[in-house]
Structures are given as C-alpha cells and as structure tokens.
C-alpha positions in Angstrom: 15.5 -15.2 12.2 17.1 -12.1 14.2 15.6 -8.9 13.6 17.1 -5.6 12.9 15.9 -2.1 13.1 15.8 0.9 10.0 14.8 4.6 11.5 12.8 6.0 9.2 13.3 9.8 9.4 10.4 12.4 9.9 10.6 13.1 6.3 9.4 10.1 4.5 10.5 8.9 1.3 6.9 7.9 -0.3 6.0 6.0 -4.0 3.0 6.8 -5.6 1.5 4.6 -7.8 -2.0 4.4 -9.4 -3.3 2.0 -12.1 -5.0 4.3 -15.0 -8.5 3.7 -13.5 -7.1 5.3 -10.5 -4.9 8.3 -11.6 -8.0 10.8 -11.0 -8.8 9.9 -7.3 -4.8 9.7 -6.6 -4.5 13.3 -7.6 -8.1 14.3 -5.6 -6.4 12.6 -2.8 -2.5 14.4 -3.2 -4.3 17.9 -3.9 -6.1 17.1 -0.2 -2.9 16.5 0.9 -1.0 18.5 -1.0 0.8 20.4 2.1 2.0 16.9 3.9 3.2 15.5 0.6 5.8 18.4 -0.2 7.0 17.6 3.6 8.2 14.8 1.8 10.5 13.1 -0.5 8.2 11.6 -3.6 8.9 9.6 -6.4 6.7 7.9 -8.5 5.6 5.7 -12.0 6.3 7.4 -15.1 2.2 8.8 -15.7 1.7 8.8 -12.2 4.7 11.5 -11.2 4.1 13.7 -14.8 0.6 14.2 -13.5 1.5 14.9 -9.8 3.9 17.4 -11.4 1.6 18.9 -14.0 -1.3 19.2 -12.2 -0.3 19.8 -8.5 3.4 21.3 -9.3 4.5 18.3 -7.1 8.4 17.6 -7.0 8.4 14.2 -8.0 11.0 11.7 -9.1 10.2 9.6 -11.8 10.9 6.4 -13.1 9.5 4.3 -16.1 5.9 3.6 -16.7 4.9 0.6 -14.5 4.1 -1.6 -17.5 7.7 -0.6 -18.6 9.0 -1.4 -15.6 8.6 1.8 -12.6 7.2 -0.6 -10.8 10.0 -2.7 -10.4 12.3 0.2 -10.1 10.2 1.3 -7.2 10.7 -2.9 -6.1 14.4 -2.0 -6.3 14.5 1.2 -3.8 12.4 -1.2 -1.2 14.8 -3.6 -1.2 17.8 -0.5 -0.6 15.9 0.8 2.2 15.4 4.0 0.4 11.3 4.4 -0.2 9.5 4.3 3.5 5.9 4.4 2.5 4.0 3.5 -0.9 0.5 4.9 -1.9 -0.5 2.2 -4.7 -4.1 2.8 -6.1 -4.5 -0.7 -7.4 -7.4 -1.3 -9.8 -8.7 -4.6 -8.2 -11.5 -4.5 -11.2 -9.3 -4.4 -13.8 -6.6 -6.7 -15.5 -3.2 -5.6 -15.6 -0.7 -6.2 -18.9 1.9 -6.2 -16.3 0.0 -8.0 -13.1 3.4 -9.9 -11.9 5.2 -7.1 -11.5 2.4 -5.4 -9.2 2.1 -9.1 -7.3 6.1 -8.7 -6.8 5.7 -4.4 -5.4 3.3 -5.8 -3.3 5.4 -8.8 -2.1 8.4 -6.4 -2.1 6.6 -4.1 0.1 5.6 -6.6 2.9 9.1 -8.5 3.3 10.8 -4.9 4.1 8.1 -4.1 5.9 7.0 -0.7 4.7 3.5 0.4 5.0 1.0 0.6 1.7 -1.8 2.8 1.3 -3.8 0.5 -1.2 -6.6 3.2 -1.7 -8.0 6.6 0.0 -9.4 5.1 2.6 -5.9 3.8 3.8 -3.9 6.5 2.5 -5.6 8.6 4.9 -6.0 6.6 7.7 -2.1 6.1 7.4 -1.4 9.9 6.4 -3.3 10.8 9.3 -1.5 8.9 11.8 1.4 10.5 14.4 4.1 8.4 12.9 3.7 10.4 9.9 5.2 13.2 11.3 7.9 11.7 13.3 10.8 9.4 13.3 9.8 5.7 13.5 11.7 2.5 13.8 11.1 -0.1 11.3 11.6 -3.4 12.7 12.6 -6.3 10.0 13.9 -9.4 9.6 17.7 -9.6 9.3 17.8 -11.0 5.9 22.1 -10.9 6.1 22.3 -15.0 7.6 19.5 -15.8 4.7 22.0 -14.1 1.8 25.0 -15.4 3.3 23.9 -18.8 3.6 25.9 -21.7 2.6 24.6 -23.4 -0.7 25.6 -27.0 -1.1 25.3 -27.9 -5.0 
C-alpha cells in the first residue's frame, strides 16, 4: 500500500477523553499543563470538556457524552484528519456500558496514525516531546486504492 503524508501544524488539534474513574487525574494533569493546552485547539467528550471548562476555564469543544456517542464523534474527526493527538484516560479496571465504541477510538486512532496518551505517564512523555511544539509529518497509509477498489458481487 503507498503511503502518503498529513503536516500536522505546530498547534495541535488534541481530544480529551477520560472514563469517570479518571476525570480527576485528567484535570490534575491539564491544570499541570494548563499553558501548553491553550497553545492548542481542544475538543473533547461531553463530561470530559464541561469539566476542563468549569474547572480550568479551558476552551473546549464538545461533543456528546462517550456513552452517547462523543466517542465516535471524536472516531469521526480522526478519520477527516482533523484531531492530531488524543489524551484517553481509559479505566483498564473498570467495565464500560459502551466498551466497543472505545475498542473502535482506539482502532480509529492507530489506522490514521495519530499518537494516544493512554494515561499521565504517556501524556507527558508525549507532551514533553519536541514535536509538540513544531510542525510534524504524519506518515499513513494511502487508504484512496483501498476505497476505490473494485467490488465484484
């Protein structure tokens, strides 16, 4: 499969997600980083963003509550190119009402090959990196011969 290339600009557009278990150490973590994450373009699930906004003053855009579907809105904007980074703070102890949906963000996420910060300790490994502050070329695979495929019925 060819390969094509997506320059991701120094301001990122980053999701933030965080299952209920993980709301508090989400917003310990964007109150850390609280100076790099108004560099940026953020959007997030429906709890998730009213909290960064309430508690932080954040400018966030929101979209449904992940059970209610934010997280397949979020899905949606990978697949469009238009979210470059997603903070997820998964609850890996916990079941999920709406666990296929999170299996398909994550899925999403690693066919359009955009980075995910699954908890602190790679949120700011990742936040701390150069190539948050820069431009970056995003290398994936040309999915256009895939859609355009010929289907024999």
């Amino acid at each position: 499969m060819s390969e094509k290339t997506i320059v991701i600009g120094a301001k990122k557009r980053i999701a933030l997600i965080a299952h209920d278990n993980k709301k508090d150490d989400l917003l310990e973590w964007a109150e850390l980083n609280k100076e790099h994450l108004i560099e940026n373009r953020l959007f997030a699930t429906g709890t998730t963003g009213r909290l960064l906004q309430e508690n932080l003053g954040l400018n966030v855009t929101r979209f449904k509550s992940g059970p209610l579907g934010g997280d397949l809105q979020i899905g949606a904007l990978i697949t469009e190119c238009e979210i470059d980074f997603l903070i997820f703070f998964w609850d890996p102890l916990e079941s999920q009402p709406h666990d296929p949906d999170v299996k398909a963000l994550l899925r999403l996420a690693a066919v359009w090959n955009i980075p995910v910060a699954c908890n602190r300790a790679s949120a700011d490994f990742m936040f701390s990196s150069p190539l948050m502050h820069q431009e970056y070329a995003r290398v994936l695979p040309d999915y256009d011969d895939y859609q355009n495929r010929e289907i024999n019925l």
